[in-house]
Short mmCIF file of the C-alpha atoms (twelve columns), coordinates in Angstrom:
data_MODEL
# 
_entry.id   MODEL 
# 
loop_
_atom_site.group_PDB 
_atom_site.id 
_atom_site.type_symbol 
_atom_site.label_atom_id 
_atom_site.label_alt_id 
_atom_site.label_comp_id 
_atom_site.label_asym_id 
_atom_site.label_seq_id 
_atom_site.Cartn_x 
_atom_site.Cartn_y 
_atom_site.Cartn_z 
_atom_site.pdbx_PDB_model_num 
ATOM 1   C CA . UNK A 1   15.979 -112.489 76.136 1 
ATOM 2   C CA . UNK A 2   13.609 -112.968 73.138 1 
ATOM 3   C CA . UNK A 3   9.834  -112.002 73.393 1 
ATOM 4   C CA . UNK A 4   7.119  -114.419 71.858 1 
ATOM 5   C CA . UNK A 5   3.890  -112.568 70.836 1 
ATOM 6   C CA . UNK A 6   1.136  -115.076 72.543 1 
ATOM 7   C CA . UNK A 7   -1.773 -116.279 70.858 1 
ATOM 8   C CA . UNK A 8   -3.599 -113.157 71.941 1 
ATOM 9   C CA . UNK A 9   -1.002 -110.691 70.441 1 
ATOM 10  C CA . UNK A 10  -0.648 -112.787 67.216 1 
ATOM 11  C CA . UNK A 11  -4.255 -111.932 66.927 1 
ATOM 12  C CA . UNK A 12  -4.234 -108.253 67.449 1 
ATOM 13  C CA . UNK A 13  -1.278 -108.164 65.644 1 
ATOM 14  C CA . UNK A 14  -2.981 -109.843 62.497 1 
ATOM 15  C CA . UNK A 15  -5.882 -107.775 62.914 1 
ATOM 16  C CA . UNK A 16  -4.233 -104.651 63.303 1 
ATOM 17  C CA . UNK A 17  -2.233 -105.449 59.905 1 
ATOM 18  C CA . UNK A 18  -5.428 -106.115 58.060 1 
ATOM 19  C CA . UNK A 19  -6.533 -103.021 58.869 1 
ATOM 20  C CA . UNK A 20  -3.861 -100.718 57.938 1 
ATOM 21  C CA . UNK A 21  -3.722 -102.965 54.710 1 
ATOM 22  C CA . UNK A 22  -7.618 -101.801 54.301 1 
ATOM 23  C CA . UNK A 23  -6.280 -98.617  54.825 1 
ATOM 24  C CA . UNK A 24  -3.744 -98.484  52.698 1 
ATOM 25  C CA . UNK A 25  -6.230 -99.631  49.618 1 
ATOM 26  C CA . UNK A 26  -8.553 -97.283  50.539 1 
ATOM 27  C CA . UNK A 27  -5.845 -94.335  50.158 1 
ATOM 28  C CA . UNK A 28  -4.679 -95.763  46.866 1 
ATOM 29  C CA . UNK A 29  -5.245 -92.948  44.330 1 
ATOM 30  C CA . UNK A 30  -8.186 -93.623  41.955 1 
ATOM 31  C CA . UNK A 31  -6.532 -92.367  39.075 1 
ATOM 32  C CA . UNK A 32  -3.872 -95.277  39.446 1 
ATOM 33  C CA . UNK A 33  -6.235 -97.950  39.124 1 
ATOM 34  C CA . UNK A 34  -4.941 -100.174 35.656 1 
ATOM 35  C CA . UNK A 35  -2.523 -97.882  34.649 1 
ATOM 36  C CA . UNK A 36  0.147  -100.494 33.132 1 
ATOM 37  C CA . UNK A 37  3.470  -99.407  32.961 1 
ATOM 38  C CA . UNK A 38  6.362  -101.368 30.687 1 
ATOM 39  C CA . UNK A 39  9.513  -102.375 31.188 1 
ATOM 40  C CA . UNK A 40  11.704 -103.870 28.564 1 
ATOM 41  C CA . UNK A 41  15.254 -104.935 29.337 1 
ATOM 42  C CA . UNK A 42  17.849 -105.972 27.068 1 
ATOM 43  C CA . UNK A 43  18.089 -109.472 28.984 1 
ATOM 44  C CA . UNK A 44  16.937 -111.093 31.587 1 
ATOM 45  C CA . UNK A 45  20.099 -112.425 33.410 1 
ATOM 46  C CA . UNK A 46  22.275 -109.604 33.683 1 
ATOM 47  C CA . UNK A 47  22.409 -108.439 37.505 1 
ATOM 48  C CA . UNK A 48  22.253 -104.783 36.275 1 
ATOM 49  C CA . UNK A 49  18.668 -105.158 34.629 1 
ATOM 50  C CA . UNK A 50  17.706 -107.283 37.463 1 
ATOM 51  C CA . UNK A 51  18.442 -104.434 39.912 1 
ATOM 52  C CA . UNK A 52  16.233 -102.013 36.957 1 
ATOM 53  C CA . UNK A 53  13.277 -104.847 37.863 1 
ATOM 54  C CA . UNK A 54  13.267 -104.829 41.637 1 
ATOM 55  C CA . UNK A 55  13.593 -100.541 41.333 1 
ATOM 56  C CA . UNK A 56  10.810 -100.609 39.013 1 
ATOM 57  C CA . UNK A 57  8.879  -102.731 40.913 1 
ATOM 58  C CA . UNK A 58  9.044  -101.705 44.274 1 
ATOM 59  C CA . UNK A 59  8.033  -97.989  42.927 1 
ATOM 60  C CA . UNK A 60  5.010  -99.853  40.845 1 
ATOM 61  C CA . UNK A 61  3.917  -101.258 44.050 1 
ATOM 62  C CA . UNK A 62  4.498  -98.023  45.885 1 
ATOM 63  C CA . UNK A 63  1.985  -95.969  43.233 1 
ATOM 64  C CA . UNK A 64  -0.111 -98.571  42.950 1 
ATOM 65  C CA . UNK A 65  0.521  -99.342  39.160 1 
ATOM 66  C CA . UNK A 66  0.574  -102.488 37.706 1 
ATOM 67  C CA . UNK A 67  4.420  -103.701 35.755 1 
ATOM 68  C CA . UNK A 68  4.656  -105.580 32.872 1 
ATOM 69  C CA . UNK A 69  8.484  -106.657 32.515 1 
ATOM 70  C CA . UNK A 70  9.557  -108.237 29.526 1 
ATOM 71  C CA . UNK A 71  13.426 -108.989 28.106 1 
ATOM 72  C CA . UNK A 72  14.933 -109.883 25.110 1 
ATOM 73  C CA . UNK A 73  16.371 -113.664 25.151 1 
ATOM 74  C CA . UNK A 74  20.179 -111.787 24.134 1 
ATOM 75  C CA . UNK A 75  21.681 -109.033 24.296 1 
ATOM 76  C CA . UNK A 76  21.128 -107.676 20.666 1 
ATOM 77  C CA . UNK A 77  17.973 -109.180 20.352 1 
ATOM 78  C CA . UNK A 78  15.925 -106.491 18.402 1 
ATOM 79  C CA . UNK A 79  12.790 -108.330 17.386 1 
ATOM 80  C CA . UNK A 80  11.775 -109.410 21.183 1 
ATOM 81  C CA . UNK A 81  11.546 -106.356 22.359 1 
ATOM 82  C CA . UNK A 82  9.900  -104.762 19.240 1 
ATOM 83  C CA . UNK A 83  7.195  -107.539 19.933 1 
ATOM 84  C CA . UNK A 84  7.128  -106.207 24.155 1 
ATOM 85  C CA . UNK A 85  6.152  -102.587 22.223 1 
ATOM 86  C CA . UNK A 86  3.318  -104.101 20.150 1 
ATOM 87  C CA . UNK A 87  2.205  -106.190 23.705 1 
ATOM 88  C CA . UNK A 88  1.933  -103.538 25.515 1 
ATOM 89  C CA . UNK A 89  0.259  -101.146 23.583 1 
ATOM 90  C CA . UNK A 90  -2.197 -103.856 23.053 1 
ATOM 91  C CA . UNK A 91  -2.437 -103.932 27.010 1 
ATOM 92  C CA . UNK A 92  -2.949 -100.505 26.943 1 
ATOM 93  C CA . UNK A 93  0.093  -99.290  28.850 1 
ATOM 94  C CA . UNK A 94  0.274  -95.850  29.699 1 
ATOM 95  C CA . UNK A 95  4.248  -95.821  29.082 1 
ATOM 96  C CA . UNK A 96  7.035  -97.932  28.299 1 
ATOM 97  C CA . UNK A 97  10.733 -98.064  30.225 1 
ATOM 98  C CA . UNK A 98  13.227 -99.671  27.793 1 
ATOM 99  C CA . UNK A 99  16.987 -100.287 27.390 1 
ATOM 100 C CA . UNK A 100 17.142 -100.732 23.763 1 
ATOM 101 C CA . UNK A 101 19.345 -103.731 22.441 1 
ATOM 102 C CA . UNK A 102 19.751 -101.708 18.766 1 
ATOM 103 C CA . UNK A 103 19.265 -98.270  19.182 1 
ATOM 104 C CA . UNK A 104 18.355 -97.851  16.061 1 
ATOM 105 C CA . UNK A 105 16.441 -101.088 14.383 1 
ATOM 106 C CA . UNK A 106 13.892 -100.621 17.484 1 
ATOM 107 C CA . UNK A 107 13.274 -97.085  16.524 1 
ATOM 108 C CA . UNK A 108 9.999  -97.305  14.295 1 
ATOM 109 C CA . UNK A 109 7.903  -99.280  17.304 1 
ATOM 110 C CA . UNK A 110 8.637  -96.526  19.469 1 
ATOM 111 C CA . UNK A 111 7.346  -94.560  17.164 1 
ATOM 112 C CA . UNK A 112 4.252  -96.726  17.032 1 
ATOM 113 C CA . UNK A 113 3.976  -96.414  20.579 1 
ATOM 114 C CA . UNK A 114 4.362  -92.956  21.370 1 
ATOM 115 C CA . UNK A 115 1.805  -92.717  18.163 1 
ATOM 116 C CA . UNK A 116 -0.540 -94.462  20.260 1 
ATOM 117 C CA . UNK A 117 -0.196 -91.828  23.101 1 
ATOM 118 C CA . UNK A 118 2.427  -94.009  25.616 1 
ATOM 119 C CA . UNK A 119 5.305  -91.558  26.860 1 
ATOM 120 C CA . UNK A 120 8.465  -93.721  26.243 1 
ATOM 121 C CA . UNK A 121 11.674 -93.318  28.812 1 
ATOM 122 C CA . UNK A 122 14.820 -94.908  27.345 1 
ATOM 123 C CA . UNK A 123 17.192 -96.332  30.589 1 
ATOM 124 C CA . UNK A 124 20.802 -96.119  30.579 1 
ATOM 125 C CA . UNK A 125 21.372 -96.654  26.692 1 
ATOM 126 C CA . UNK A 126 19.824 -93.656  24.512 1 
ATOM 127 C CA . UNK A 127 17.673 -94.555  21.326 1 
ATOM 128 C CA . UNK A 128 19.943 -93.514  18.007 1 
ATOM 129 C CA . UNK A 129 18.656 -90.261  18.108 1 
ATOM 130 C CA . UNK A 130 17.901 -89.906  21.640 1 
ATOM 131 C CA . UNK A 131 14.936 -87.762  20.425 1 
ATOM 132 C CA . UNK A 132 13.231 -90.885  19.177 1 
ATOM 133 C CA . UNK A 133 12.135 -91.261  23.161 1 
ATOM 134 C CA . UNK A 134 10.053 -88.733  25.181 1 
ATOM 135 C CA . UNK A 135 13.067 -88.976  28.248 1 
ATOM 136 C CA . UNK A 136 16.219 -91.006  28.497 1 
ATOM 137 C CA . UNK A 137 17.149 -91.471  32.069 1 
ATOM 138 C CA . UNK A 138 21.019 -92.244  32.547 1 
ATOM 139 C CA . UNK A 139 24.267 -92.708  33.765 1 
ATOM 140 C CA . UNK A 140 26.530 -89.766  31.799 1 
ATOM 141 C CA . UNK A 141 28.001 -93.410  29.869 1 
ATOM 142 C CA . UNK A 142 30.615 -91.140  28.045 1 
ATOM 143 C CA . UNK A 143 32.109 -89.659  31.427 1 
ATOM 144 C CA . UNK A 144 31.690 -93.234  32.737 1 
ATOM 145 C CA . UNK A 145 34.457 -94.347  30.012 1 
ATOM 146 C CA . UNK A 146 36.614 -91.146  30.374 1 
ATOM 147 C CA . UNK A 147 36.472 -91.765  34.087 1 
ATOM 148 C CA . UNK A 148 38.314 -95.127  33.731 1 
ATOM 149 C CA . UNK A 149 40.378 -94.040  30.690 1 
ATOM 150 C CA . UNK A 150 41.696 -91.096  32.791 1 
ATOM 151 C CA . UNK A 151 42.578 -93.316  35.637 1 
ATOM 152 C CA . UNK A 152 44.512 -95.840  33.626 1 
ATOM 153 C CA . UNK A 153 46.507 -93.520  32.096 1 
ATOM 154 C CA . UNK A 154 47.620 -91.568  35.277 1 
ATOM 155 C CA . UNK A 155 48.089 -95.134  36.904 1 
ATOM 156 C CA . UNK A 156 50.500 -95.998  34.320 1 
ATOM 157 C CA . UNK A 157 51.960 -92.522  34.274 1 
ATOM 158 C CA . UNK A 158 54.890 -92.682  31.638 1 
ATOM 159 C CA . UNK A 159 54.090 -96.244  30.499 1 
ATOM 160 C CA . UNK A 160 50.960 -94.882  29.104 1 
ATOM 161 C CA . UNK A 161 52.581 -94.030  26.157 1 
ATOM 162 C CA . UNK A 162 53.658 -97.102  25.288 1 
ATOM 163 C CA . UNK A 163 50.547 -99.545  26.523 1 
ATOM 164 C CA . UNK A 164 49.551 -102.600 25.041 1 
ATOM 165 C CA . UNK A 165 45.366 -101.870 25.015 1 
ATOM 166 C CA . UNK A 166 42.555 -104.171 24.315 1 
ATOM 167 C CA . UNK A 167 38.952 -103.204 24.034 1 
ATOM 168 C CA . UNK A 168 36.068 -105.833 24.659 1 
ATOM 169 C CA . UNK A 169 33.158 -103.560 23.529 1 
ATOM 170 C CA . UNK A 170 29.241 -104.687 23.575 1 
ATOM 171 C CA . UNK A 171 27.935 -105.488 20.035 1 
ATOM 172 C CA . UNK A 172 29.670 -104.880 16.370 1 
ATOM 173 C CA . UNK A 173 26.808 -102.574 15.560 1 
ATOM 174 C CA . UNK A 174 27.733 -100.602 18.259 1 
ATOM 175 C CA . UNK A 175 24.492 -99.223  20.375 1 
ATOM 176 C CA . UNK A 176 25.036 -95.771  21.828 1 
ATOM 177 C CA . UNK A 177 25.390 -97.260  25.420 1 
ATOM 178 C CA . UNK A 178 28.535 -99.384  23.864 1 
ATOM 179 C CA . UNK A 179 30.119 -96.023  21.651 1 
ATOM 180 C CA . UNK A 180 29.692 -93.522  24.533 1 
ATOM 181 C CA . UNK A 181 31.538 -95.561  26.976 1 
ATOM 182 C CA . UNK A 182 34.579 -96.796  24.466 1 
ATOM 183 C CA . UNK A 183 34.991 -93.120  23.110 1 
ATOM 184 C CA . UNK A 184 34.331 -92.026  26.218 1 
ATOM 185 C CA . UNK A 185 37.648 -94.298  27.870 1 
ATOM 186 C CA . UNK A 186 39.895 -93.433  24.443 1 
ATOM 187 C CA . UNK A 187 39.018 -89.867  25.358 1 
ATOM 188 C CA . UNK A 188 39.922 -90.349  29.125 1 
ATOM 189 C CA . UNK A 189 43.261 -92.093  28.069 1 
ATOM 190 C CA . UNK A 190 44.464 -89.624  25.567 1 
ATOM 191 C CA . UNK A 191 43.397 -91.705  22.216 1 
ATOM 192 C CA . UNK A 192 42.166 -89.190  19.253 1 
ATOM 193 C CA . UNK A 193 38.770 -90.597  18.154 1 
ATOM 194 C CA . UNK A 194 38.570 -90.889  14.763 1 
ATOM 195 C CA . UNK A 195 35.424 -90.786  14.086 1 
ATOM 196 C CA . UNK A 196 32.445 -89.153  16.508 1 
ATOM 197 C CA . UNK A 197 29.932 -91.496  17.381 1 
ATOM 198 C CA . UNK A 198 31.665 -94.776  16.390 1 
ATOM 199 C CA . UNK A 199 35.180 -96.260  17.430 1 
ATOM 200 C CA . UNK A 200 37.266 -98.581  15.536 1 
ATOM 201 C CA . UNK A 201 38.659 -96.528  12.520 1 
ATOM 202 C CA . UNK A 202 41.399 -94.971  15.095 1 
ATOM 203 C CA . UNK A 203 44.971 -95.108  14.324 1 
ATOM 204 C CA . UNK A 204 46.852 -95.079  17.130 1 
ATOM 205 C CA . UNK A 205 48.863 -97.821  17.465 1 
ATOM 206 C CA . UNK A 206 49.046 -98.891  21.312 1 
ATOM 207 C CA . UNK A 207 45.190 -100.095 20.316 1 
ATOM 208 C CA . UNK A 208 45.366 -104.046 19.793 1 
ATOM 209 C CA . UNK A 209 42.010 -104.542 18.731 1 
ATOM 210 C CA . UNK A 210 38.543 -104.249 19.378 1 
ATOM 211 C CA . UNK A 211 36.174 -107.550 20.261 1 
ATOM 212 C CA . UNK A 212 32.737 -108.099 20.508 1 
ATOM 213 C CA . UNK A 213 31.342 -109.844 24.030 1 
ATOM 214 C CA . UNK A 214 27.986 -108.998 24.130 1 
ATOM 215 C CA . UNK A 215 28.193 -107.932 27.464 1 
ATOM 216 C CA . UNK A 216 28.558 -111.628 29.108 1 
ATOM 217 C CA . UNK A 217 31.361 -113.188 30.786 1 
ATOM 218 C CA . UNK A 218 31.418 -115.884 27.697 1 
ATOM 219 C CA . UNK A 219 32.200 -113.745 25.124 1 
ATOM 220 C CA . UNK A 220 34.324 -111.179 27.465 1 
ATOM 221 C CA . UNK A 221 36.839 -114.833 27.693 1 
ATOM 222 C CA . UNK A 222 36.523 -115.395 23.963 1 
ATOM 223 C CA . UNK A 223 37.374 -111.782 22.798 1 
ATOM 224 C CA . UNK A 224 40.424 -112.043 25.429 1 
ATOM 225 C CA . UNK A 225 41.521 -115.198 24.254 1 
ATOM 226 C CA . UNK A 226 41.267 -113.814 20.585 1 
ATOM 227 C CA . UNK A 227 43.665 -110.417 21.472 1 
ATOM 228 C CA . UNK A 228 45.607 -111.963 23.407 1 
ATOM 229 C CA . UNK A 229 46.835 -114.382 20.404 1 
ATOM 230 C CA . UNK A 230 47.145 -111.393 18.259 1 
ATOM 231 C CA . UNK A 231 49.068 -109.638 20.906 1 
ATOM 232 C CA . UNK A 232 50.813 -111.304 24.022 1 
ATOM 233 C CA . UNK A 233 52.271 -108.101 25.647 1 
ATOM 234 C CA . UNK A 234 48.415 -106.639 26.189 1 
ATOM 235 C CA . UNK A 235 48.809 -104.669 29.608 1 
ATOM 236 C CA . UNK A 236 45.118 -102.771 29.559 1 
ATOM 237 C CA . UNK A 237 41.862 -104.216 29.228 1 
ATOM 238 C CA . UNK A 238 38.937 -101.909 28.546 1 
ATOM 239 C CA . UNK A 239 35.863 -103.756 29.082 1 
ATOM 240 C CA . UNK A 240 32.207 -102.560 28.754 1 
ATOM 241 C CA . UNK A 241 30.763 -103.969 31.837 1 
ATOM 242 C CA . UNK A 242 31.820 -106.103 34.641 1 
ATOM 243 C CA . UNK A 243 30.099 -109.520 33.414 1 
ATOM 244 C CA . UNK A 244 32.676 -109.133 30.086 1 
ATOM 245 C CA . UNK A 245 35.404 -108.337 32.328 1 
ATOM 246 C CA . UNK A 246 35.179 -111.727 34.972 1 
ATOM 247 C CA . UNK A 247 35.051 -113.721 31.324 1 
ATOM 248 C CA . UNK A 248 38.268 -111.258 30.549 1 
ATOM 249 C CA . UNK A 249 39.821 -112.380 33.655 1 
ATOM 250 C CA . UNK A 250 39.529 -116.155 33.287 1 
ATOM 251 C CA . UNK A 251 41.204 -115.884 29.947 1 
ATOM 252 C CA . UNK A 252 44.106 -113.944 31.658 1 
ATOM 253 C CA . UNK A 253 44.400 -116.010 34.553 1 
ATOM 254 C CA . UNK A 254 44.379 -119.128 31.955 1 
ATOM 255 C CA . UNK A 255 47.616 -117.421 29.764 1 
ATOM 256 C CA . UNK A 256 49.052 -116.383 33.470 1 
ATOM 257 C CA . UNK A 257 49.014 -113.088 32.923 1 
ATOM 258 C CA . UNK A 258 45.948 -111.961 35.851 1 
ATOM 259 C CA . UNK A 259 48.697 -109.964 37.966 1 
ATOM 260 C CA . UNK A 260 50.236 -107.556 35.126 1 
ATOM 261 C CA . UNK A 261 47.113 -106.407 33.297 1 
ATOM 262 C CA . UNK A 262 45.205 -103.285 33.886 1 
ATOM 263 C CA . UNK A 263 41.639 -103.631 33.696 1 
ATOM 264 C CA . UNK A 264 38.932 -101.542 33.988 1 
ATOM 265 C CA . UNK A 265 35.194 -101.715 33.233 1 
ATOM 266 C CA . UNK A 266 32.052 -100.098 33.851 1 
ATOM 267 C CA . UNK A 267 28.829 -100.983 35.833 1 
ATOM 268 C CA . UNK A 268 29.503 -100.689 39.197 1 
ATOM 269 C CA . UNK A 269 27.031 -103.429 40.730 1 
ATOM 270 C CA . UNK A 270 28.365 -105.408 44.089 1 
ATOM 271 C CA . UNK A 271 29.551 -108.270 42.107 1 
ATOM 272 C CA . UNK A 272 31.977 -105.831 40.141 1 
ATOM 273 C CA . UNK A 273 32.835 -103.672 42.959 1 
ATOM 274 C CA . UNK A 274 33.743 -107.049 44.766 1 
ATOM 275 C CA . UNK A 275 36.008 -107.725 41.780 1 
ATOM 276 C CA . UNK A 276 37.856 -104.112 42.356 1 
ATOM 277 C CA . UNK A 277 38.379 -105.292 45.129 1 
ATOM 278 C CA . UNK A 278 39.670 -108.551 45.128 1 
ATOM 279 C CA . UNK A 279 41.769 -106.873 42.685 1 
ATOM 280 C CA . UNK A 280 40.315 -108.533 39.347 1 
ATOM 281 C CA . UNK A 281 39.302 -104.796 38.080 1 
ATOM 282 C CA . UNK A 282 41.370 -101.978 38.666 1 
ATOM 283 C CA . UNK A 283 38.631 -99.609  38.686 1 
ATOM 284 C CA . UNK A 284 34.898 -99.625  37.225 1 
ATOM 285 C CA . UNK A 285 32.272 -96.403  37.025 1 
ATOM 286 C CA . UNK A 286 29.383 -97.366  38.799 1 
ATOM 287 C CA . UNK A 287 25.688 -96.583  37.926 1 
ATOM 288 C CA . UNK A 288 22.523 -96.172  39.536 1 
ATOM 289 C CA . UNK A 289 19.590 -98.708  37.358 1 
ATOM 290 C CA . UNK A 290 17.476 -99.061  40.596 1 
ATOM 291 C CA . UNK A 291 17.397 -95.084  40.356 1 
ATOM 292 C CA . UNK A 292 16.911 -95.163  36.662 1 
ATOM 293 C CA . UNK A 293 13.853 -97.419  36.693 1 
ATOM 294 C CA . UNK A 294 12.017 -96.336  39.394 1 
ATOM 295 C CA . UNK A 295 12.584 -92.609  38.577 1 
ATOM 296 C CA . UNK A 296 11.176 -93.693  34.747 1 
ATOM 297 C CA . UNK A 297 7.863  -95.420  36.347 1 
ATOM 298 C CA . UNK A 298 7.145  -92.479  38.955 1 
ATOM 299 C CA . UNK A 299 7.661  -90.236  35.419 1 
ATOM 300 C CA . UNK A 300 5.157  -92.256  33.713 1 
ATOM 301 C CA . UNK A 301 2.509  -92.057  36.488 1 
ATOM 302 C CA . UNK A 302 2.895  -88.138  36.739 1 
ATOM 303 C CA . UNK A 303 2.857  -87.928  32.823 1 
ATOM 304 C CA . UNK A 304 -0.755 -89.766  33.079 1 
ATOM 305 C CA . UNK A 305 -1.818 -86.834  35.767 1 
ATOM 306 C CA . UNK A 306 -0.894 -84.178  34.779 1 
ATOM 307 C CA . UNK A 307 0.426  -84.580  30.915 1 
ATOM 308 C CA . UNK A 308 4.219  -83.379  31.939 1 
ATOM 309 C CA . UNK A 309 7.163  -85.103  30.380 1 
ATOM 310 C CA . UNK A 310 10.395 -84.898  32.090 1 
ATOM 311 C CA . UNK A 311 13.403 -82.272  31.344 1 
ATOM 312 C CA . UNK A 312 16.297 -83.314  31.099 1 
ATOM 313 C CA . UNK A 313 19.538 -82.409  32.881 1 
ATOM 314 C CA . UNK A 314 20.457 -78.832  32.431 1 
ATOM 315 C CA . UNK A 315 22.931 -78.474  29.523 1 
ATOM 316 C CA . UNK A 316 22.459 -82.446  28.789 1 
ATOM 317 C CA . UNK A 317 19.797 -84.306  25.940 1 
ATOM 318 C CA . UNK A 318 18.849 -86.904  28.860 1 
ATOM 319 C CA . UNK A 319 18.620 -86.944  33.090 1 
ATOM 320 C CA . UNK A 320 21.767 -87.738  34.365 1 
ATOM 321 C CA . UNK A 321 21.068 -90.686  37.494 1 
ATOM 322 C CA . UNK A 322 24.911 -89.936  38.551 1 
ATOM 323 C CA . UNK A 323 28.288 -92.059  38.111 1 
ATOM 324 C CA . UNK A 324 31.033 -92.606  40.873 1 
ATOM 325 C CA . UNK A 325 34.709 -93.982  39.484 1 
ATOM 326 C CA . UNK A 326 35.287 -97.233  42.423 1 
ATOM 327 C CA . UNK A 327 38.948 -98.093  43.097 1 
ATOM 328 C CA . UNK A 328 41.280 -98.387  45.896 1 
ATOM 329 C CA . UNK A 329 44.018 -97.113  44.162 1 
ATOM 330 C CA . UNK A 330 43.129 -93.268  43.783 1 
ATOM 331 C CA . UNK A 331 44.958 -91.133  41.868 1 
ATOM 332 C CA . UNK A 332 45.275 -87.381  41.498 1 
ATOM 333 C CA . UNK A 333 43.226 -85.280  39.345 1 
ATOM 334 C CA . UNK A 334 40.279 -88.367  38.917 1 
ATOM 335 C CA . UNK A 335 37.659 -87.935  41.900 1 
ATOM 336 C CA . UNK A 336 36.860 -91.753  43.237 1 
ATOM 337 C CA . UNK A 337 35.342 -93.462  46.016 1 
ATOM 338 C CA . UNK A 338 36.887 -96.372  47.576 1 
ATOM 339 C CA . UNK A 339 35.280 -100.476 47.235 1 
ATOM 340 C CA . UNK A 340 33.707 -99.870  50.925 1 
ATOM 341 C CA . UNK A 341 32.360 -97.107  50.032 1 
ATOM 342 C CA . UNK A 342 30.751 -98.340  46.725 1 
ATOM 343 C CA . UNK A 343 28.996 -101.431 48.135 1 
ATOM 344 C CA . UNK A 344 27.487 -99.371  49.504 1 
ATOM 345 C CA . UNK A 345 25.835 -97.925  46.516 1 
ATOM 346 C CA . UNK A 346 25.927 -100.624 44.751 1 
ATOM 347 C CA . UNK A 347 23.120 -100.163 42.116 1 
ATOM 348 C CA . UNK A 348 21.011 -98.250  44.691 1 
# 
């Protein structure tokens, strides 16, 4: 049987929330008052930086900061969030969270910024060097792709040798986030990288090709429609995060070839995890941005009391935030954790 509060109760019950509400200003810190702290996402639409909003701004609200979020309209979209920089140090922001599009072009406002005395925290994708920001805060992204190289390979066992492999990669100027994880799955899969830092100048022939998707599920269909007509008899799909892989998977499912192809990805957010299990993705690394983001604004709010930056990971240039392969299909030798297991988690 459900209890009704009565009119009397509603009334206490308001009154006793205003209070603790008074209460809980009151007990704000007084140092917090208009600290600003940034956020800058590559877009606005991707689930994972959604996720990096709500973390960041349940933690702003927490400390009793004030967010500024801003986005770029693309991913690759350089001169947006070079103008969020300029904004906020105009606002007077105490620090700036940002997961840079170009990794490099974007370097000089940061610059600017930390110039002006704002500790800058790089999320998930490093600056190009990582020392151009005061932190990064991460997922390992180049154990993330050797994860799912490593378990493609010992799922196909002998038939490894011979694979047909496609790669649907971020952007053709290839940001660190986008390098890390396609070295990172070569590595896992037992492809020589040619060159450290950048892919595409391998040799080894099982590689089809290499297409640019931008991290959407448009251009993950167009760069699988585009391998696939240079190579029919593709049988692994490396994608660099689950968005590009559903676009990868309507282009299979469109040439009827959805049941015989091996993908894999990396992200890790419910939507993908759904996908591994549905059976769309074989297996994806999952992150943690809601850990990433509100880890960089409680950094930024210690940094303006008490001047500390944060250390990174022992042995490692940036804070590892952890990465868990998902799959059903385990293998030996690859530590998982099955699709139950990583809704879970998803993006906590």
């Amino acid at each position: 049987m459900k209890r009704h509060l009565g009119a009397g109760s509603a009334t206490a019950t308001l009154i006793a929330a205003t209070l603790l509400a008074a209460v809980a200003l009151a007990a704000a810190p007084a140092w917090a008052d208009g600290i600003i702290v940034g956020l800058i996402t590559k877009t606005d639409n991707n689930p994972f930086f959604v996720k990096m909003r709500d973390g960041a701004g349940a933690k702003a609200k927490e400390l009793g900061v004030t967010l500024q979020s801003f986005a770029g309209k693309y991913d690759g979209d350089n001169d947006s969030q070079v103008a969020a920089i300029e904004s906020l140090v105009a606002a007077g922001a105490k620090g700036i969270l940002i997961t840079p599009s170009d990794t490099k072009a974007v370097v000089p406002a940061v610059k600017k910024a930390r110039d002006a005395g704002l500790l800058v925290i790089a999320l998930d994708t490093p600056l190009d060097p990582i020392e151009a920001a005061d932190a990064t805060f991460a997922t390992d992204n180049f154990a993330a792709g050797r994860l799912i190289g490593e378990w493609a390979a010992r799922t196909l066992g002998a038939k490894a040798a011979s694979a047909h492999i496609a790669f649907l990669d971020a952007l053709e100027f290839q940001p660190t986030v986008d390098m890390l994880r396609d070295t990172g799955f070569m590595t896992g899969f037992g492809i020589k990288v040619a060159e450290p830092g950048h892919y595409g100048h391998e040799t080894d022939k099982r590689i089809v090709g290499h297409q640019w998707g931008q991290g959407a599920e448009e251009g993950g269909r167009t760069g699988m429609e585009n391998l696939l007509q240079r190579d029919p008899d593709i049988n692994v799909v490396y994608t660099i995060n689950e968005p590009t892989a559903a676009g990868a998977y309507e282009a299979l499912k469109a040439a009827g070839r959805e049941h015989d192809v091996l993908m894999v990805s990396v992200d890790g957010g419910c939507p993908g995890v759904r996908n591994v299990q549905a059976g769309v993705i074989g297996a994806t690394s999952q992150q943690y941005p809601l850990l990433m983001a509100s880890m960089g604004v409680a950094a930024v709010v210690d940094y303006v009391k008490s001047g500390r930056k944060p250390l990174p990971s022992p042995g490692l240039s940036f804070f590892n935030t952890g990465v868990n392969l998902v799959t059903d299909h385990p293998v030996p030798g690859v530590p998982s954790i099955g699709t139950a297991e990583g809704l879970q988690k998803c993006w906590g």
